[in-house]
PDB file of N, H, CA, C and O in Angstrom:
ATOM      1  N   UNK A   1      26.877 -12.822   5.928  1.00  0.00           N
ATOM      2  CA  UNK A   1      25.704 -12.356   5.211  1.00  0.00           C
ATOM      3  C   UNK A   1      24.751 -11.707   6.209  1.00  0.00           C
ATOM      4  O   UNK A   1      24.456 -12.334   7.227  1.00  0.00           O
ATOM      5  N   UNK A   2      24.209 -10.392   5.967  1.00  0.00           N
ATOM      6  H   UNK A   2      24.449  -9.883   5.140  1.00  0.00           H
ATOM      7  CA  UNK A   2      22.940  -9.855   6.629  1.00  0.00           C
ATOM      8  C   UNK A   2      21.852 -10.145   6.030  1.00  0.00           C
ATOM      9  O   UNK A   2      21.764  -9.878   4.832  1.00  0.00           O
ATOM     10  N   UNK A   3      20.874 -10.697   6.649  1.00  0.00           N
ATOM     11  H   UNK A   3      20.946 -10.914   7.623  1.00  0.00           H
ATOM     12  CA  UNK A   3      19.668 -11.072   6.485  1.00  0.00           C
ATOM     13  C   UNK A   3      18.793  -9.817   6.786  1.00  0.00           C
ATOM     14  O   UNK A   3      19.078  -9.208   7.817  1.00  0.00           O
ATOM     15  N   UNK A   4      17.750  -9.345   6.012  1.00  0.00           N
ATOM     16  H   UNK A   4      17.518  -9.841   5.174  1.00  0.00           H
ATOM     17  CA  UNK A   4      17.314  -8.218   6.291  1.00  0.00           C
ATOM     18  C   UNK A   4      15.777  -9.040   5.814  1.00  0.00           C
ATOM     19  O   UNK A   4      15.394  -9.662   4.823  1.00  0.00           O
ATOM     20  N   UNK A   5      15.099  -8.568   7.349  1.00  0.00           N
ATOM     21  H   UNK A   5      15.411  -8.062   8.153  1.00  0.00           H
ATOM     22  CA  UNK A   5      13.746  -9.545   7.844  1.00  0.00           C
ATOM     23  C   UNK A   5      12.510  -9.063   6.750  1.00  0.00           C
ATOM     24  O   UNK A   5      12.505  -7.862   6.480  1.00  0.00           O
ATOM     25  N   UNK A   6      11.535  -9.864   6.149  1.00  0.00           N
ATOM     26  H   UNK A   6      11.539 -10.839   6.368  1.00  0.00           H
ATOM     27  CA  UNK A   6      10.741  -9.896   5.377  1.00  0.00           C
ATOM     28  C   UNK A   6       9.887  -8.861   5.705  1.00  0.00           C
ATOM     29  O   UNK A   6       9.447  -8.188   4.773  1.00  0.00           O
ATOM     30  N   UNK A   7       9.424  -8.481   7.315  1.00  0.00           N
ATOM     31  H   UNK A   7       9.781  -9.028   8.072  1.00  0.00           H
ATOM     32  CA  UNK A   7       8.362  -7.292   7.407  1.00  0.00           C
ATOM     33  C   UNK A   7       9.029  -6.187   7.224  1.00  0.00           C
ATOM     34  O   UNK A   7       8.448  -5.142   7.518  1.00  0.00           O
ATOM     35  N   UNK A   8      10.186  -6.132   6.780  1.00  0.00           N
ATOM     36  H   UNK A   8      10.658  -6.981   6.541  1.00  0.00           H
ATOM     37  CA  UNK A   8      10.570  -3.950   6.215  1.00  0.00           C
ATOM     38  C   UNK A   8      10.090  -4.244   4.697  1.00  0.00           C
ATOM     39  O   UNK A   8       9.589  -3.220   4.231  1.00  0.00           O
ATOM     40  N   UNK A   9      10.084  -5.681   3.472  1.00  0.00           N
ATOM     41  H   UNK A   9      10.491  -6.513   3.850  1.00  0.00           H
ATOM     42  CA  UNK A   9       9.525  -5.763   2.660  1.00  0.00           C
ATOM     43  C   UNK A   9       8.167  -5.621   2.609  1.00  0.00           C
ATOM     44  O   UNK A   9       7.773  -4.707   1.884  1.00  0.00           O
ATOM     45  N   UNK A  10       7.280  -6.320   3.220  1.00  0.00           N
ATOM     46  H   UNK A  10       7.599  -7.063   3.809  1.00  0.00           H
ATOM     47  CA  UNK A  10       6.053  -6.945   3.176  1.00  0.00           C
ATOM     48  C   UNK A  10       4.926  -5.312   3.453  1.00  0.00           C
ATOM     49  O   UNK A  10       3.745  -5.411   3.119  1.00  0.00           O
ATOM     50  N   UNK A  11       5.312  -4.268   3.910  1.00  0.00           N
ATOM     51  H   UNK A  11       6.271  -4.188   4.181  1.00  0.00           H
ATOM     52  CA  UNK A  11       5.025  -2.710   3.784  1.00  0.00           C
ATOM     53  C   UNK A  11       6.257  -2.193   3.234  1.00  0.00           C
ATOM     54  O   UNK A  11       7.252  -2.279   3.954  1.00  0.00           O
ATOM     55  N   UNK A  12       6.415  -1.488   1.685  1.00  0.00           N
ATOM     56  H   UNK A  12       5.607  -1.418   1.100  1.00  0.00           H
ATOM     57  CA  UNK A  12       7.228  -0.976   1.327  1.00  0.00           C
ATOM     58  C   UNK A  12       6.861   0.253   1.351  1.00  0.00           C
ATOM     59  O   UNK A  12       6.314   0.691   0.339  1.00  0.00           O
ATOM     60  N   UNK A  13       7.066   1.161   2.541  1.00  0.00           N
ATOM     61  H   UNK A  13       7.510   0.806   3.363  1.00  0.00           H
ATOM     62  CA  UNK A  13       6.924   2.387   2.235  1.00  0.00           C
ATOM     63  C   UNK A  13       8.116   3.389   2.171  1.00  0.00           C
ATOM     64  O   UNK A  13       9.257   2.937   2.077  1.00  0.00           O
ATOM     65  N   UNK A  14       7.978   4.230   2.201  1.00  0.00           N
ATOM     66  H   UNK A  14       7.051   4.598   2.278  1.00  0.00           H
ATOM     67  CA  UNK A  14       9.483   5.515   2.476  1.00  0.00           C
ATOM     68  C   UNK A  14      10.391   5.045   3.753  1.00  0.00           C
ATOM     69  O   UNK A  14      11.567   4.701   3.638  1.00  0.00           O
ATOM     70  N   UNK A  15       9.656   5.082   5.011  1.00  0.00           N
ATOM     71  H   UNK A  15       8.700   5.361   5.104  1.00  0.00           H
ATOM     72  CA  UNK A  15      10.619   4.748   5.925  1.00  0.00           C
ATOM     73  C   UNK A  15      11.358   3.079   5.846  1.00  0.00           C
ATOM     74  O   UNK A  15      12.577   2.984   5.988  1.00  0.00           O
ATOM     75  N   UNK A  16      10.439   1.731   5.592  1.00  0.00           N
ATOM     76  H   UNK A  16       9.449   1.808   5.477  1.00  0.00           H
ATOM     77  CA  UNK A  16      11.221   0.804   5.319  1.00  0.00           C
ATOM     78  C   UNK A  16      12.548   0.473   4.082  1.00  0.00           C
ATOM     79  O   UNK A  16      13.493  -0.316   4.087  1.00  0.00           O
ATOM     80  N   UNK A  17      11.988   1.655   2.936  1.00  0.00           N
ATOM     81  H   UNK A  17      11.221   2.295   2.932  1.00  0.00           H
ATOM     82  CA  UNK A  17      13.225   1.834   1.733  1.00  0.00           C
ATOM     83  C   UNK A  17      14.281   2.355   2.152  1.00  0.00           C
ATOM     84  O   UNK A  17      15.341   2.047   1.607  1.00  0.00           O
ATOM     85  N   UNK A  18      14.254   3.343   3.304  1.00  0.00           N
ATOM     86  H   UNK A  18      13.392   3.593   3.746  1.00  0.00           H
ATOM     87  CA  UNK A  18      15.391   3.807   3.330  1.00  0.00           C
ATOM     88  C   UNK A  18      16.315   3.246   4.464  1.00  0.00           C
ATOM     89  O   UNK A  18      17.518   3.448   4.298  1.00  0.00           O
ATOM     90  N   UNK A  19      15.867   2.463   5.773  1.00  0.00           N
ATOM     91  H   UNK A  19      14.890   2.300   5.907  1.00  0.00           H
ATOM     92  CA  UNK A  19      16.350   1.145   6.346  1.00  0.00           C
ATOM     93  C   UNK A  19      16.750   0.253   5.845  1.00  0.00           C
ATOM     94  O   UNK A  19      17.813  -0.144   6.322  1.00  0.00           O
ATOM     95  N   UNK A  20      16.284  -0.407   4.870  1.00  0.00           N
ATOM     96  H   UNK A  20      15.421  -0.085   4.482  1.00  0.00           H
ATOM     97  CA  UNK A  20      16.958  -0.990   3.714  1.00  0.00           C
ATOM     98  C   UNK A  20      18.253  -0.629   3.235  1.00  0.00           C
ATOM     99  O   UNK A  20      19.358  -1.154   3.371  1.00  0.00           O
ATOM    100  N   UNK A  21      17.891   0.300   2.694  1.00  0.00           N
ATOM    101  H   UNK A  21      16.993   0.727   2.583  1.00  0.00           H
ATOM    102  CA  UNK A  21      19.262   1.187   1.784  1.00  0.00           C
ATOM    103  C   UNK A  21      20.805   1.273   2.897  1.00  0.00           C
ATOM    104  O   UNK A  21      21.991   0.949   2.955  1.00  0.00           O
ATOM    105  N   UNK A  22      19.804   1.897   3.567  1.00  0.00           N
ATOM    106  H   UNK A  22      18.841   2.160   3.519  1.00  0.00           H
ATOM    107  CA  UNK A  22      20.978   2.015   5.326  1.00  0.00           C
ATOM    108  C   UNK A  22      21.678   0.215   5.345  1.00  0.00           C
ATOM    109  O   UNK A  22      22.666  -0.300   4.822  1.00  0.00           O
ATOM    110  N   UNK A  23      21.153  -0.029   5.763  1.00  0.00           N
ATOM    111  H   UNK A  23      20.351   0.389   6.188  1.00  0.00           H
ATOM    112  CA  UNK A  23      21.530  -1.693   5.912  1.00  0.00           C
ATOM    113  C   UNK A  23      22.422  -1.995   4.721  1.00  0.00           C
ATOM    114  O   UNK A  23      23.584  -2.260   5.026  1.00  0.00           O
ATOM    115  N   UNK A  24      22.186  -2.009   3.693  1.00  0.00           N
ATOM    116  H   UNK A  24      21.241  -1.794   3.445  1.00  0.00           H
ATOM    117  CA  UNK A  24      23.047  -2.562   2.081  1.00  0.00           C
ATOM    118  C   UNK A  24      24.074  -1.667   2.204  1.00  0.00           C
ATOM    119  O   UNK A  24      25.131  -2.258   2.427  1.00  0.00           O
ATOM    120  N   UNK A  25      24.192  -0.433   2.147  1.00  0.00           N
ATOM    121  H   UNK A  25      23.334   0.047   1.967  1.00  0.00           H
ATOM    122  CA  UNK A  25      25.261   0.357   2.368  1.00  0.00           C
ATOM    123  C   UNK A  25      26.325   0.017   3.407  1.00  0.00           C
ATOM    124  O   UNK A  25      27.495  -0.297   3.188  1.00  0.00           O
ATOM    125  N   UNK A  26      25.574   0.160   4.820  1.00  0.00           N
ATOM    126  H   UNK A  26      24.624   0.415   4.998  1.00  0.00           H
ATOM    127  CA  UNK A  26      26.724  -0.428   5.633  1.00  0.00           C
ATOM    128  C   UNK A  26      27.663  -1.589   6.013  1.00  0.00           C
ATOM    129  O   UNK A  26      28.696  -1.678   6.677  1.00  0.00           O
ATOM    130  N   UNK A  27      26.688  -2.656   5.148  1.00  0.00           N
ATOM    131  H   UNK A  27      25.849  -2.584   4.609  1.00  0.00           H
ATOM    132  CA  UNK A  27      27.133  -4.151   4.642  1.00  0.00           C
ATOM    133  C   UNK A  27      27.734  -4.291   3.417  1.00  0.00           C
ATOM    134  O   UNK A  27      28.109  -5.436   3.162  1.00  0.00           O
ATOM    135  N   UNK A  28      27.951  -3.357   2.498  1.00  0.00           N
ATOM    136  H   UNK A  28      27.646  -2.427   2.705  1.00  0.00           H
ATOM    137  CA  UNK A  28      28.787  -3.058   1.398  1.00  0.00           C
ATOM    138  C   UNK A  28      29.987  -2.669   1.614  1.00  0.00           C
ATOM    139  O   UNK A  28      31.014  -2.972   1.006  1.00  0.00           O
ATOM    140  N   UNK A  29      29.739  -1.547   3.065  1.00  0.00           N
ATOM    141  H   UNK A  29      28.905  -1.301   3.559  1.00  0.00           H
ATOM    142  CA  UNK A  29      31.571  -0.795   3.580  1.00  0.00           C
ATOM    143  C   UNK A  29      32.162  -2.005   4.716  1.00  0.00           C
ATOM    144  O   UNK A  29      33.230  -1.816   5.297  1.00  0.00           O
ATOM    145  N   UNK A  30      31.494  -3.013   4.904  1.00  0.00           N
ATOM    146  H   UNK A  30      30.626  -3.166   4.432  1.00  0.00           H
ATOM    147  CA  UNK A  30      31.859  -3.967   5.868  1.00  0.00           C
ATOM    148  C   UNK A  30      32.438  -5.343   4.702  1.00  0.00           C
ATOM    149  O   UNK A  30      33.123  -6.301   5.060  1.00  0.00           O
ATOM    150  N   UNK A  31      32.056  -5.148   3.628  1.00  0.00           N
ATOM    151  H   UNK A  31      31.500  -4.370   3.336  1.00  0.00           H
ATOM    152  CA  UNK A  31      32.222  -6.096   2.808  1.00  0.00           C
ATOM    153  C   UNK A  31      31.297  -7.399   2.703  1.00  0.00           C
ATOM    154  O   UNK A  31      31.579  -8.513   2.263  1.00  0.00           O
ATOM    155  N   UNK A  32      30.059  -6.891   3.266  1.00  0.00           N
ATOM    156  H   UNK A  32      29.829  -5.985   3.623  1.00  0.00           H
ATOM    157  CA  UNK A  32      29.214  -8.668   3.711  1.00  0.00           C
ATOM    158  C   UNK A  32      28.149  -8.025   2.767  1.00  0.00           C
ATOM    159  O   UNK A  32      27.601  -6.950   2.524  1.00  0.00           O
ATOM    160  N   UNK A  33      28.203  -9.773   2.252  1.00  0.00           N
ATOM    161  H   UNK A  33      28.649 -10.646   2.450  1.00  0.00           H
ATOM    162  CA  UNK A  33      26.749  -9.602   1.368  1.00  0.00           C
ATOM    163  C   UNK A  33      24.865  -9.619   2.125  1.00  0.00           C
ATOM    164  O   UNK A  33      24.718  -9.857   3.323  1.00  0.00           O
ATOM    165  N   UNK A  34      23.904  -9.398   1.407  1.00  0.00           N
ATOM    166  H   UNK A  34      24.024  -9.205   0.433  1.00  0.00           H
ATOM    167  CA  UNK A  34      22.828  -8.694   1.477  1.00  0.00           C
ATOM    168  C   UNK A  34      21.578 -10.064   1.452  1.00  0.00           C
ATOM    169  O   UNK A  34      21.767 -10.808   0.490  1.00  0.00           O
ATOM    170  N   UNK A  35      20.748 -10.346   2.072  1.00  0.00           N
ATOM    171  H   UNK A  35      20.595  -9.741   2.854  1.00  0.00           H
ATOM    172  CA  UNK A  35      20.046 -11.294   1.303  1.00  0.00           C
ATOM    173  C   UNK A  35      18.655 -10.784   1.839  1.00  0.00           C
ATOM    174  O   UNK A  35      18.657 -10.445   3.022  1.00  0.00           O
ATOM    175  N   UNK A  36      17.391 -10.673   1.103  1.00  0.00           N
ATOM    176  H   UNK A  36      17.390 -10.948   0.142  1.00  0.00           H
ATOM    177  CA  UNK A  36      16.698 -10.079   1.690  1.00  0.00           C
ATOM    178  C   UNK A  36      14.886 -10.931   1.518  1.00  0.00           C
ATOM    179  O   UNK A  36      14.482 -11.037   0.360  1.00  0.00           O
ATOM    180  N   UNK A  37      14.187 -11.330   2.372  1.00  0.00           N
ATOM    181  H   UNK A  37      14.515 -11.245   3.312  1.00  0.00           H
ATOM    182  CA  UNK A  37      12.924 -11.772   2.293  1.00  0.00           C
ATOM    183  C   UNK A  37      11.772 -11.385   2.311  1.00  0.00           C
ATOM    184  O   UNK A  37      11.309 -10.367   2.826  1.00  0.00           O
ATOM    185  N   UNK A  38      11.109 -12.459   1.556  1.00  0.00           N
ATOM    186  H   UNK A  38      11.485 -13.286   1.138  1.00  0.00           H
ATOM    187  CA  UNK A  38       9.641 -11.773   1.219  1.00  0.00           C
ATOM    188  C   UNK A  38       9.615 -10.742   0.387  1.00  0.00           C
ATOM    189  O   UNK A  38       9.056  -9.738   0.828  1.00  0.00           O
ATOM    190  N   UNK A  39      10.236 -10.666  -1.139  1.00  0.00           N
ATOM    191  H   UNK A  39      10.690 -11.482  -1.497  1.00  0.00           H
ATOM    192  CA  UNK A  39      10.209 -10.406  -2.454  1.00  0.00           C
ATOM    193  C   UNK A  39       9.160 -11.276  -3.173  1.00  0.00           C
ATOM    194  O   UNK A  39       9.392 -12.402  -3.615  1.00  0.00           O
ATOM    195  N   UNK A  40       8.074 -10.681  -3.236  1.00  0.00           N
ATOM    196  H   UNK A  40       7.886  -9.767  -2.877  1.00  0.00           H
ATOM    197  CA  UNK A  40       6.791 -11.674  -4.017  1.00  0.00           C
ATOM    198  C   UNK A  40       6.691 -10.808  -4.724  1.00  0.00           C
ATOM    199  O   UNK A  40       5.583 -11.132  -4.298  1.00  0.00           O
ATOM    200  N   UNK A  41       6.648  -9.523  -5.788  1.00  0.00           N
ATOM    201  H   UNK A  41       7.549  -9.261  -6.134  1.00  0.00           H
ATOM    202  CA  UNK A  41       5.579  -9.120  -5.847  1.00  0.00           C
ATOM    203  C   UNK A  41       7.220  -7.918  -7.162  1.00  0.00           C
ATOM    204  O   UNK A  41       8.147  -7.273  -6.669  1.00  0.00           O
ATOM    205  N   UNK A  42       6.971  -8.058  -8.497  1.00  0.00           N
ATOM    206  H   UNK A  42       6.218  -8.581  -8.897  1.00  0.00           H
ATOM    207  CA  UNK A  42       8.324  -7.224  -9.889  1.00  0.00           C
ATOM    208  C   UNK A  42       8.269  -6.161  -8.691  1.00  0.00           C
ATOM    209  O   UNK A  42       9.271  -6.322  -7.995  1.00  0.00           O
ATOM    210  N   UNK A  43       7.298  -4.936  -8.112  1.00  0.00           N
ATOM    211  H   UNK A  43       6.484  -4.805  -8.678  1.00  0.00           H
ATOM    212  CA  UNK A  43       7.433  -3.779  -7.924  1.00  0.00           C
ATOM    213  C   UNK A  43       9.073  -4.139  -6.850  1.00  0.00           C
ATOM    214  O   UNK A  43      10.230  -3.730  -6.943  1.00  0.00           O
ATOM    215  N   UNK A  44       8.273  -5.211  -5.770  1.00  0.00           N
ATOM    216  H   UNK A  44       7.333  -5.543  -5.694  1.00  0.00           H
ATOM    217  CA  UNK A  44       9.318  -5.329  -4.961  1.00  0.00           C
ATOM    218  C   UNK A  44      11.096  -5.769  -5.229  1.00  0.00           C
ATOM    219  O   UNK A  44      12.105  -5.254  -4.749  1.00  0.00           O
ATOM    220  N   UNK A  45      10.940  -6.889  -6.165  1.00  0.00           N
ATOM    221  H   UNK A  45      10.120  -7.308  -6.555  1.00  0.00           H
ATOM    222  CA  UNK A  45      11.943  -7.437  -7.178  1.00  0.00           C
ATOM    223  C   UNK A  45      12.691  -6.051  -7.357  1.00  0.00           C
ATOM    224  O   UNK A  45      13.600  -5.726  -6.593  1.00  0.00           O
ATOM    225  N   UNK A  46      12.233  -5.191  -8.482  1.00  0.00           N
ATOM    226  H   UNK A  46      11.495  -5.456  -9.102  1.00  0.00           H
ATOM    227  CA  UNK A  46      13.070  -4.194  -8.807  1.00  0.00           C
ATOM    228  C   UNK A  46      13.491  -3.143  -7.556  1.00  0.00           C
ATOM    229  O   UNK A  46      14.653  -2.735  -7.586  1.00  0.00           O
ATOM    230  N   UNK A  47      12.661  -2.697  -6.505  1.00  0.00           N
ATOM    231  H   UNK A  47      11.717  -3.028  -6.481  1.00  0.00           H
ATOM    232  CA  UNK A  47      13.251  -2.367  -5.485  1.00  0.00           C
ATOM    233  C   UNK A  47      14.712  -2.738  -4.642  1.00  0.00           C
ATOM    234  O   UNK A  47      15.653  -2.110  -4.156  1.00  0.00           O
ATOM    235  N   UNK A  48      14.251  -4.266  -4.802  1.00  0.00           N
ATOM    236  H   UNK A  48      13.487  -4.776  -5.197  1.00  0.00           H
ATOM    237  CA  UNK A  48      15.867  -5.116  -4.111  1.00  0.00           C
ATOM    238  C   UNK A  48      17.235  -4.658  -5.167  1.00  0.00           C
ATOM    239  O   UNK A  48      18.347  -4.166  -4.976  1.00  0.00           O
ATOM    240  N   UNK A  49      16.452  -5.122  -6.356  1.00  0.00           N
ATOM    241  H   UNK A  49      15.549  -5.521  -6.511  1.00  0.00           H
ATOM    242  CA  UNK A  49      17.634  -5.185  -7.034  1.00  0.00           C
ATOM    243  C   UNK A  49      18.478  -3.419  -7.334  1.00  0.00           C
ATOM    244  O   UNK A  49      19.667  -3.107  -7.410  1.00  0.00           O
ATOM    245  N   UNK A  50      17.272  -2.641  -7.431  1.00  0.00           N
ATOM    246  H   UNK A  50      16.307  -2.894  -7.369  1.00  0.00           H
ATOM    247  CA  UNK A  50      18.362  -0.616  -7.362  1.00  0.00           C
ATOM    248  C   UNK A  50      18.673  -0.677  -5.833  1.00  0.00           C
ATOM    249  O   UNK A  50      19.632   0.068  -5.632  1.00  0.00           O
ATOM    250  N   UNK A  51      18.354  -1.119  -4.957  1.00  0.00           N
ATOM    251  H   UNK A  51      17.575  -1.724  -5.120  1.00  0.00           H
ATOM    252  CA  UNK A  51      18.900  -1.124  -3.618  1.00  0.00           C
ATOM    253  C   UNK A  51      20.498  -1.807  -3.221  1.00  0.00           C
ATOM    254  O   UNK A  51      21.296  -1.504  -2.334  1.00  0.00           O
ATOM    255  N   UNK A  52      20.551  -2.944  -4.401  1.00  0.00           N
ATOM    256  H   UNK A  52      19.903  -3.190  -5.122  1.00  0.00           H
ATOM    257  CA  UNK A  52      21.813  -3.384  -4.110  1.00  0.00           C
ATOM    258  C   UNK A  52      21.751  -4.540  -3.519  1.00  0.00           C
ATOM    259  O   UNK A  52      22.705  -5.177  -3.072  1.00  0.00           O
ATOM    260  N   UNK A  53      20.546  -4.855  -3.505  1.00  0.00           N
ATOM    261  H   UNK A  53      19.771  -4.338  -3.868  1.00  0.00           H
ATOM    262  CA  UNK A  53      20.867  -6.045  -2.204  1.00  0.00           C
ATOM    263  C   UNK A  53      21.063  -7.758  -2.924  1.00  0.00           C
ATOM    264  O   UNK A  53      20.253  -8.126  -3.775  1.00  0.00           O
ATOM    265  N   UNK A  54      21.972  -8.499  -2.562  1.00  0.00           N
ATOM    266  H   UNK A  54      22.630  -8.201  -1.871  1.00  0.00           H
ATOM    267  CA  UNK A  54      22.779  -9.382  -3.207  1.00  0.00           C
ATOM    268  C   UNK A  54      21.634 -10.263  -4.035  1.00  0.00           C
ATOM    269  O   UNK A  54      21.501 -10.295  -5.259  1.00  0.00           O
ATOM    270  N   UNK A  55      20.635 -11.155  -2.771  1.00  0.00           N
ATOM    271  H   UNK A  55      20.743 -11.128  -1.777  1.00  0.00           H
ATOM    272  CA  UNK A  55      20.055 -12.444  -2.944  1.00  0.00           C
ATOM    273  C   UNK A  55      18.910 -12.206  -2.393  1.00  0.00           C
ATOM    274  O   UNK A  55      18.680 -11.525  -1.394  1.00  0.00           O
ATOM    275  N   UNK A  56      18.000 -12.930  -3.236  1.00  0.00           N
ATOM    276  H   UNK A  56      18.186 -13.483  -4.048  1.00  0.00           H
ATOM    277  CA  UNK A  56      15.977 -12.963  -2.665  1.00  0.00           C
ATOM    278  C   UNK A  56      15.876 -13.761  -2.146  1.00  0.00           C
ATOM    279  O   UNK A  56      16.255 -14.725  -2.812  1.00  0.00           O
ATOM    280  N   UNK A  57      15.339 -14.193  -0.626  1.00  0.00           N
ATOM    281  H   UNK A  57      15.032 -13.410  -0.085  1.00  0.00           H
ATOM    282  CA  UNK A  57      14.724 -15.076  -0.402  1.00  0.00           C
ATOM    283  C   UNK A  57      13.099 -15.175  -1.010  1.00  0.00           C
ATOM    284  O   UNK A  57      12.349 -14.345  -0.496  1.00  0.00           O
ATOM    285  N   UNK A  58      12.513 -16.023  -1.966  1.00  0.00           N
ATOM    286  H   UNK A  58      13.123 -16.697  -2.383  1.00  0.00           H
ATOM    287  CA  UNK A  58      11.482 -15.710  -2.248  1.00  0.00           C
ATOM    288  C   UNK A  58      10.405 -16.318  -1.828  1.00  0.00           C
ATOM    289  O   UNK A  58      10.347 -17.456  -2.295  1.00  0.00           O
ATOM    290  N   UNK A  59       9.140 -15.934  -0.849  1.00  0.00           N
ATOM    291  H   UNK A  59       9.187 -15.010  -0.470  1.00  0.00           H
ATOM    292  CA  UNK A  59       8.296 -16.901  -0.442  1.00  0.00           C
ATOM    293  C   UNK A  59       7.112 -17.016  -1.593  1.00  0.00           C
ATOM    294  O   UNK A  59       6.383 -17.917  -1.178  1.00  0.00           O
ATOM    295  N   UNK A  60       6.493 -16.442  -3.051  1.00  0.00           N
ATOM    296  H   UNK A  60       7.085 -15.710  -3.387  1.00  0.00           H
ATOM    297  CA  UNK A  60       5.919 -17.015  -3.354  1.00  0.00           C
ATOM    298  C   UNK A  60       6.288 -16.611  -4.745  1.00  0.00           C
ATOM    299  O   UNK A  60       6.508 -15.495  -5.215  1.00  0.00           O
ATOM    300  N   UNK A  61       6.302 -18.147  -5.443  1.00  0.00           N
ATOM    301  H   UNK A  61       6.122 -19.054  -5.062  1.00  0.00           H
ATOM    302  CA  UNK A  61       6.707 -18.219  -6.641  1.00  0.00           C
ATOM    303  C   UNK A  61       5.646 -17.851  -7.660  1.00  0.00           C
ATOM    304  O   UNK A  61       4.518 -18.346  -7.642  1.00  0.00           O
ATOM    305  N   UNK A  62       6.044 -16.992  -8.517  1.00  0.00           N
ATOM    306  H   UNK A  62       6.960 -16.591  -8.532  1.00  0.00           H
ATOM    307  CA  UNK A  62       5.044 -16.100 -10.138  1.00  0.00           C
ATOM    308  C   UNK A  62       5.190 -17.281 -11.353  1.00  0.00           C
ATOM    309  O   UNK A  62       6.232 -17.865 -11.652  1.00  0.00           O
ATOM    310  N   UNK A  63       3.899 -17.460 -11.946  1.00  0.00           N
ATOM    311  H   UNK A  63       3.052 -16.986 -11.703  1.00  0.00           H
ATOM    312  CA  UNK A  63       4.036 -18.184 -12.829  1.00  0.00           C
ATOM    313  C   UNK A  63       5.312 -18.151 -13.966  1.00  0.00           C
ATOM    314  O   UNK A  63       5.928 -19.013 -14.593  1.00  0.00           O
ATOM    315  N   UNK A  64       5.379 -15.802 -13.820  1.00  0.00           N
ATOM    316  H   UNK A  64       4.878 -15.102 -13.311  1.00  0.00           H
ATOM    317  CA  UNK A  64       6.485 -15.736 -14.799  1.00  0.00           C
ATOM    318  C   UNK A  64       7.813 -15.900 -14.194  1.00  0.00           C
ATOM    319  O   UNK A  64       8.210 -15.396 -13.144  1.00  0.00           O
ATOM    320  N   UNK A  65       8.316 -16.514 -14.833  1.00  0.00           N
ATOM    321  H   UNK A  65       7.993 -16.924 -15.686  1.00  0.00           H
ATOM    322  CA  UNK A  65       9.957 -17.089 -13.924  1.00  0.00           C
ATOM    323  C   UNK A  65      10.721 -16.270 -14.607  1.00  0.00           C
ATOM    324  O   UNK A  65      11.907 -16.332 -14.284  1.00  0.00           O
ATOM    325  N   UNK A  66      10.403 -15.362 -15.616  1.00  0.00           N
ATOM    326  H   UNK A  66       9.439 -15.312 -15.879  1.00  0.00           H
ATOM    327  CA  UNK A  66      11.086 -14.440 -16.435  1.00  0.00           C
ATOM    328  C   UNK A  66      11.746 -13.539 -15.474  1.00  0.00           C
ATOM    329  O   UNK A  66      12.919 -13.195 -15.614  1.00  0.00           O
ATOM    330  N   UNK A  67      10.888 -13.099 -14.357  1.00  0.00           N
ATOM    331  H   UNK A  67       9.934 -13.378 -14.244  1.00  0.00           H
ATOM    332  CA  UNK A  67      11.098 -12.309 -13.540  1.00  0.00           C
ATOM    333  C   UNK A  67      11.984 -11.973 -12.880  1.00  0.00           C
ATOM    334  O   UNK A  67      12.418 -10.855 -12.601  1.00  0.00           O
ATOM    335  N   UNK A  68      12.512 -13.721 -12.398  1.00  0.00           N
ATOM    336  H   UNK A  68      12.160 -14.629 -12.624  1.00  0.00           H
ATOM    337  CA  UNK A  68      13.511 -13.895 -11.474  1.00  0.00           C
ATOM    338  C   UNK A  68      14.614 -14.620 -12.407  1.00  0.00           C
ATOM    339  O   UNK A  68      14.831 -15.666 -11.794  1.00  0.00           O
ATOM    340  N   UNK A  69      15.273 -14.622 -13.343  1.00  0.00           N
ATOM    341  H   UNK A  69      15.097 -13.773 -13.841  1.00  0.00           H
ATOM    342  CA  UNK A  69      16.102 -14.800 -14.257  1.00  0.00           C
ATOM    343  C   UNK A  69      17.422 -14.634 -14.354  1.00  0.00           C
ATOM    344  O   UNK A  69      18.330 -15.297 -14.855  1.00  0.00           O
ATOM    345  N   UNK A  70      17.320 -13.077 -13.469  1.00  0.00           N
ATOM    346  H   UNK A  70      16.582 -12.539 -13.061  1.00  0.00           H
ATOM    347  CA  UNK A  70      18.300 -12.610 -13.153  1.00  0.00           C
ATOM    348  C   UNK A  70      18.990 -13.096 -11.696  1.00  0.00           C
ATOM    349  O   UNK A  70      20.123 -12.760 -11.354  1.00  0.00           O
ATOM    350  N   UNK A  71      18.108 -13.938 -10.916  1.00  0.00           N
ATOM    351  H   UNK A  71      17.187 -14.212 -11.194  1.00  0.00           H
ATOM    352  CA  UNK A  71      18.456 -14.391  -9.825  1.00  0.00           C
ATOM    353  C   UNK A  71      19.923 -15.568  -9.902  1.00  0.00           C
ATOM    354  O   UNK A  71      20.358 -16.082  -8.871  1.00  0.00           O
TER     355      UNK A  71
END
């Protein structure tokens, strides 16, 4: 599993999305899964999840658990 570190989340801008993307891709052609931290926040949630990336580490839990459902 690649762990992909909470500060490329914690500023989501253009250059950390596409380090991201880089990372899931090349761990997809390697066959290893994705797990990624510091997902607080749906905008970020839905980011992980069109990115591909397997599993959230999540450091702070939303009242709506609807959110993470799909986890």
């Amino acid at each position: 599993m690649i762990k992909i570190y909470q500060e490329f989340m914690k500023d989501l801008d253009r250059l950390n999305k596409i380090i991201m993307e880089g990372v899931v891709q090349i761990s997809k052609n390697l066959g290893i899964s994705t797990l990624c931290e510091g997902v607080e926040t749906e905008e970020k949630y839905k980011f992980e999840k069109k990115a591909g990336i397997d599993y959230s580490g999540l450091l702070v839990l939303q009242t709506d658990f609807s959110l993470y459902s799909r986890i």
